[in-house]
C-alpha positions as CSV (number, residue, x, y, z in Angstrom):
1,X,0.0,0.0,0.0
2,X,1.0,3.3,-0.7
3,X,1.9,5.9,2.2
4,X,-0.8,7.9,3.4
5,X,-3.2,5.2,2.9
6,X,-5.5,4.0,5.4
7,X,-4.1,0.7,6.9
8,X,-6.9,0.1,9.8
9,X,-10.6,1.4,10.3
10,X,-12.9,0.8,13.3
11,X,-9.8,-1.7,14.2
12,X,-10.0,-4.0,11.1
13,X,-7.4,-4.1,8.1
14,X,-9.0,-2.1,5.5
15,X,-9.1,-5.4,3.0
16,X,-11.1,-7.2,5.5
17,X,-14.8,-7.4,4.0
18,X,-16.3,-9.9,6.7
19,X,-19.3,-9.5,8.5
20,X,-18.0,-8.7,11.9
21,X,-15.4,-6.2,10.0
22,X,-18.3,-4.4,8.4
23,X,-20.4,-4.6,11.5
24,X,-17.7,-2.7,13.3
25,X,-17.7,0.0,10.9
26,X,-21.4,0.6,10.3
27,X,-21.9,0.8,14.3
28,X,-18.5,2.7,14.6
29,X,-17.1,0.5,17.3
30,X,-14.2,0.6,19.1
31,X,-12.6,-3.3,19.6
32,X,-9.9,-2.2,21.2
33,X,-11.0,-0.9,24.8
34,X,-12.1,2.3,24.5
35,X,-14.2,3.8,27.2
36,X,-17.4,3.5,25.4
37,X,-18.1,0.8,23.0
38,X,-18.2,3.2,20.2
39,X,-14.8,5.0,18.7
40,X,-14.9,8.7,20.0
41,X,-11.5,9.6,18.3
42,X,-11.6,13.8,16.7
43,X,-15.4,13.8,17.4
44,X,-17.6,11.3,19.0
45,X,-20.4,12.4,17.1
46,X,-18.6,11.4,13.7
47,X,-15.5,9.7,14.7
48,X,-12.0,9.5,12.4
49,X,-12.2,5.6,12.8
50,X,-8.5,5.6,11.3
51,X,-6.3,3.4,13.4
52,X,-3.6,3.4,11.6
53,X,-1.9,4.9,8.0
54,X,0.3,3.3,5.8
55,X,3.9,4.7,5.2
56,X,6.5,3.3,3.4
57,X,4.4,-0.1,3.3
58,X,4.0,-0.3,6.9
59,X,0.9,0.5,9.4
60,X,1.7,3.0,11.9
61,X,-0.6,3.8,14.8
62,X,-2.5,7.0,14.8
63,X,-5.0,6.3,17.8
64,X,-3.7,6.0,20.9
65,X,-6.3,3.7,21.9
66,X,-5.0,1.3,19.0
67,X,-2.2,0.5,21.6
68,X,-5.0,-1.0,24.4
69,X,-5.3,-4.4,22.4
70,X,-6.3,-7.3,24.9
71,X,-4.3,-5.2,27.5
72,X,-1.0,-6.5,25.7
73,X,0.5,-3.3,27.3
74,X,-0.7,-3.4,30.8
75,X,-0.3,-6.8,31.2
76,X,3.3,-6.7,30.3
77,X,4.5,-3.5,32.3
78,X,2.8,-5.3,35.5
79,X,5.2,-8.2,34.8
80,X,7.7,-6.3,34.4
81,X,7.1,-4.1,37.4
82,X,5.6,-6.1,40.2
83,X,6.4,-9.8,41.5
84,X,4.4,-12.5,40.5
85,X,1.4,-13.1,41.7
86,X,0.6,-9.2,42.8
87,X,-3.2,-8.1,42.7
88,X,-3.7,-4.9,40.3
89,X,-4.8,-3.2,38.6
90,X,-5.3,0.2,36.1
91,X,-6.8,3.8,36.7
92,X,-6.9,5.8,33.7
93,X,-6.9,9.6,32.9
94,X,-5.6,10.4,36.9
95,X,-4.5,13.7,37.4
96,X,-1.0,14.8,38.6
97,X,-0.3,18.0,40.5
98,X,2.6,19.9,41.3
99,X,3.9,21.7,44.6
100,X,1.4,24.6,43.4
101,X,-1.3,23.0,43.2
102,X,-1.0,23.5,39.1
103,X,-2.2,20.2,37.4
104,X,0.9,19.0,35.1
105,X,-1.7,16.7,33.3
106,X,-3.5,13.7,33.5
107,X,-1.5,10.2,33.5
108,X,-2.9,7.7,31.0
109,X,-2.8,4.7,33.6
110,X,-1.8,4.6,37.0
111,X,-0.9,0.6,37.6
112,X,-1.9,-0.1,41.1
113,X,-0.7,-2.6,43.4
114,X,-2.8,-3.8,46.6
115,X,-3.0,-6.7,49.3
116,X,-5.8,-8.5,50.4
117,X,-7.5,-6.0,52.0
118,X,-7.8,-3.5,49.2
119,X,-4.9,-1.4,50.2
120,X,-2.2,-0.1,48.0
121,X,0.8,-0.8,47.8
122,X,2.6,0.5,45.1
123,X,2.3,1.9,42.2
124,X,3.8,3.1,38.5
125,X,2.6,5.1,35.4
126,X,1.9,4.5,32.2
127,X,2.3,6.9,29.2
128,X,0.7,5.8,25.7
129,X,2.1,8.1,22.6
130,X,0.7,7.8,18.8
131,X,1.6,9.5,16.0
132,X,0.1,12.4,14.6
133,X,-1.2,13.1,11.0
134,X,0.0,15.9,9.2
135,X,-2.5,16.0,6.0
136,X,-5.9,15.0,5.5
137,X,-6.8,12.1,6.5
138,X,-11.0,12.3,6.8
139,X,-11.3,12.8,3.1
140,X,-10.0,9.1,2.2
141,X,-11.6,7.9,5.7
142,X,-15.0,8.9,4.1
143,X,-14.9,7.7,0.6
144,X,-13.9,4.0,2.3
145,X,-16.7,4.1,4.5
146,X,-19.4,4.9,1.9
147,X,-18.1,2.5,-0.6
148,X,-15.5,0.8,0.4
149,X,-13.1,2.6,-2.2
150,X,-9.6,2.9,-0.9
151,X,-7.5,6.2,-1.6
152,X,-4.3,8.1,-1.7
153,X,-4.3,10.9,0.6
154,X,-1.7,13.2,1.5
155,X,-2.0,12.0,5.4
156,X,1.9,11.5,6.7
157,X,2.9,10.6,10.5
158,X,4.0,14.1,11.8
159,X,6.9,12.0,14.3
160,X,8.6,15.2,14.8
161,X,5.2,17.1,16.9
162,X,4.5,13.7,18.4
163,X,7.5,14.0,19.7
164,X,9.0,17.7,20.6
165,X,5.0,19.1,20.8
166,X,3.5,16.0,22.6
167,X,6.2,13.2,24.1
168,X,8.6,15.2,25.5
169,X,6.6,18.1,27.5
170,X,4.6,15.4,28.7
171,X,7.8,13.1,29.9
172,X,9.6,16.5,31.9
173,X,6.5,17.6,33.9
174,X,4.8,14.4,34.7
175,X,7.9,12.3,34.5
176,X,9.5,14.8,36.3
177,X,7.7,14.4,39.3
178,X,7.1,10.8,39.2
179,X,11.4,11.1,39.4
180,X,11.1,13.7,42.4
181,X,8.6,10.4,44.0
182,X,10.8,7.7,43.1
183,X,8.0,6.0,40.7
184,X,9.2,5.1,37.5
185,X,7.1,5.7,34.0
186,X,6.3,3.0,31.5
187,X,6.5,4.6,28.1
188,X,4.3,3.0,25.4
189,X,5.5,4.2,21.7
190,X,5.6,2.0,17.9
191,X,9.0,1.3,16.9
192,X,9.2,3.9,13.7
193,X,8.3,6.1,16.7
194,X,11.1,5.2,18.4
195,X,13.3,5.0,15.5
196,X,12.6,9.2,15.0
197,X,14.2,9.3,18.4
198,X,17.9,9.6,19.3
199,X,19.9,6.7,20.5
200,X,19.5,6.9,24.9
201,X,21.8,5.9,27.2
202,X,20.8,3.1,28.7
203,X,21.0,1.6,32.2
204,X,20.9,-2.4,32.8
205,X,18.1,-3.2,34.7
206,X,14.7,-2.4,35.7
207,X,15.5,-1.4,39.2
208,X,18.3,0.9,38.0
209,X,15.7,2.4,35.0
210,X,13.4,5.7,36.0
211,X,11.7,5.3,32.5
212,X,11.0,1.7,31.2
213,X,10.1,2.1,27.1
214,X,7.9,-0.5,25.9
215,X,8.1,-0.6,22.0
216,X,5.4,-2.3,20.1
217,X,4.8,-2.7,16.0
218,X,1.7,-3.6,14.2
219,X,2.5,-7.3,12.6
220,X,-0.1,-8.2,9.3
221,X,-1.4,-11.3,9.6
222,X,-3.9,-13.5,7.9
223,X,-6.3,-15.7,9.7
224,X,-8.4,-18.1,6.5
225,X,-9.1,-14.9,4.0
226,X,-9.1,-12.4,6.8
227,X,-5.9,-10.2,6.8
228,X,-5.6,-8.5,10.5
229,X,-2.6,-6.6,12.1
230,X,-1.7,-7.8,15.4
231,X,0.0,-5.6,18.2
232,X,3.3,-7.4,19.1
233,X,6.6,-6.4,21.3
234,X,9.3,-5.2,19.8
235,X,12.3,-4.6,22.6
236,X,12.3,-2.8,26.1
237,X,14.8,-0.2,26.9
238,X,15.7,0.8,30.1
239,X,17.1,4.7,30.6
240,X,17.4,7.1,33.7
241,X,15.0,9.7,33.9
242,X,17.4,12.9,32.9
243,X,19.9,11.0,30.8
244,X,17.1,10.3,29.0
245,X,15.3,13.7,28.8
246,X,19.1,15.1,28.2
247,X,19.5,13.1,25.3
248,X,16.3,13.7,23.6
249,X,16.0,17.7,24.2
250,X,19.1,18.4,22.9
251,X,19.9,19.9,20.2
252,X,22.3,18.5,17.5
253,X,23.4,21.7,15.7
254,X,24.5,21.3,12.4
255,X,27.5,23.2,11.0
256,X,27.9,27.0,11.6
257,X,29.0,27.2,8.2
258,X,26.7,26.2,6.1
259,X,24.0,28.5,8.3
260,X,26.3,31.6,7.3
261,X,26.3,31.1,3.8
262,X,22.6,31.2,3.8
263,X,23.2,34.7,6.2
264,X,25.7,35.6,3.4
265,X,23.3,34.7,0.2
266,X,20.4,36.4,1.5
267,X,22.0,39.5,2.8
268,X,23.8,39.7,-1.0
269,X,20.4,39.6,-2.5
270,X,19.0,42.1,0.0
271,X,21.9,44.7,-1.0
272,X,21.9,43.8,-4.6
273,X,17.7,44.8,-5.0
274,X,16.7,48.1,-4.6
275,X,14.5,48.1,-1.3
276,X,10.5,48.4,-2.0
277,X,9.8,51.7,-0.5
278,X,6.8,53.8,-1.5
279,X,6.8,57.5,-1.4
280,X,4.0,60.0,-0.9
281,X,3.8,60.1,-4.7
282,X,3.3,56.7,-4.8
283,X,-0.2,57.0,-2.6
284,X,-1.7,59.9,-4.5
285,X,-1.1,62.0,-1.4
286,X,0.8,64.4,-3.1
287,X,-0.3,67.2,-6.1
């Protein structure tokens, strides 16, 4: 397929014409754990069913929800975090707050731990990232929905806003303070996310890690004539908190040089053409 097609709609493959598939998208469902049963992505009134757009061949996540398949996520950062056999369990959209009192944002999932009695014990976050679309996407969403026709579109995964607009603010406040609380962040992200990002320092273990990434693709499969992407692991990485956030905030400048011939270009064409000035004469104002 070509980039900037859709991949997934209403959370089936878009060359999946079975019953159930079209059911889904006729009721605009959600099969992947959304808080209602319906989809509710850009407005819940008319959702942007897109799950997931095509680049370079491969599907890449646009709804964050995508991410919640059979709680592949959750399930693994509780194994990962807590000893075997540990009652939890997940609290979504939980605000944090600051010294101020100034909400830093709402954490996708707490992960809670408790004992017998109902009483917690510990504790962790987990932050879920998509991609963004630069491009219209709803154009080509539409024309599949009322016929089935699939389309170019000029839709592209923006990585560099997911990331610099979206991941990072939301990693230095709430991560930040989860740091300041010794409570560690699971980080949810597709692997061409991760890709876009530089390469972290990383520490060895979970205990020594402040943020834990979790990197997941979107695998196509075929079950009899059905073709369906499954949400599968990719590789953990373990960082510390500000060797992390160091990494990925700054800048890598590229040569001086090459920035001052541009300087040197445009101020030669600035002194070369005569500057656009109008005079009184100009506007009429003058007999």
């Amino acid at each position: 397929m070509k980039s900037g097609t859709i991949a997934e709609v209403f959370g089936f493959h878009v060359l999946d014409s079975s019953e159930k598939a079209s059911s889904y998208r006729k009721n605009r469902l959600c099969p992947f754990n959304n808080k209602v049963p319906n989809c509710t992505k850009d407005k819940a009134a008319n959702p942007l069913g897109v799950c997931a757009i095509f680049e370079e061949g491969k599907p890449v996540i646009t709804c964050p929800v995508r991410f919640r398949e059979s709680w592949l996520i959750l399930r693994m950062a509780a194994s990962l975090l807590f000893p075997p056999e540990t009652r939890w369990t997940s609290l979504s959209e939980v605000p944090l707050y600051d010294a101020d009192d100034k909400k830093a944002g709402n954490l996708d999932f707490v992960v809670v731990s408790y004992d017998d009695y109902g009483k917690l014990t510990d504790f962790f976050a987990l932050e879920v990232q998509a991609v963004y679309i630069s491009g219209n996407i709803r154009q080509a969403f539409e024309k599949y929905i009322e016929n089935g026709e699939i389309v170019h579109s000029d839709a592209r995964p923006d990585y560099l806003s997911s990331s610099r607009k979206r991941l990072i603010p939301q990693l230095l406040y709430k991560g930040g303070i989860l740091k300041e609380w010794g409570k560690k962040m699971i980080v949810i992200v597709q692997d061409p996310f991760f890709k876009t990002l530089p390469d972290l320092p990383q520490v060895e273990t979970v205990s020594e890690a402040d943020l834990v990434w979790l990197i997941f693709d979107l695998v196509e499969q075929q079950k009899g004539n059905r073709p369906f992407f499954s949400l599968q692991h990719t590789q953990t990485i373990f960082t510390a908190f500000w060797d992390a956030m160091n990494r990925i905030t700054r800048p890598r400048p590229g040569p001086r040089e090459k920035f001052e011939r541009y300087l040197q270009e445009r101020l030669s064409q600035q002194l070369e053409s005569p500057p656009e000035v109008r005079t009184l004469f100009d506007l009429d104002l003058v007999e």
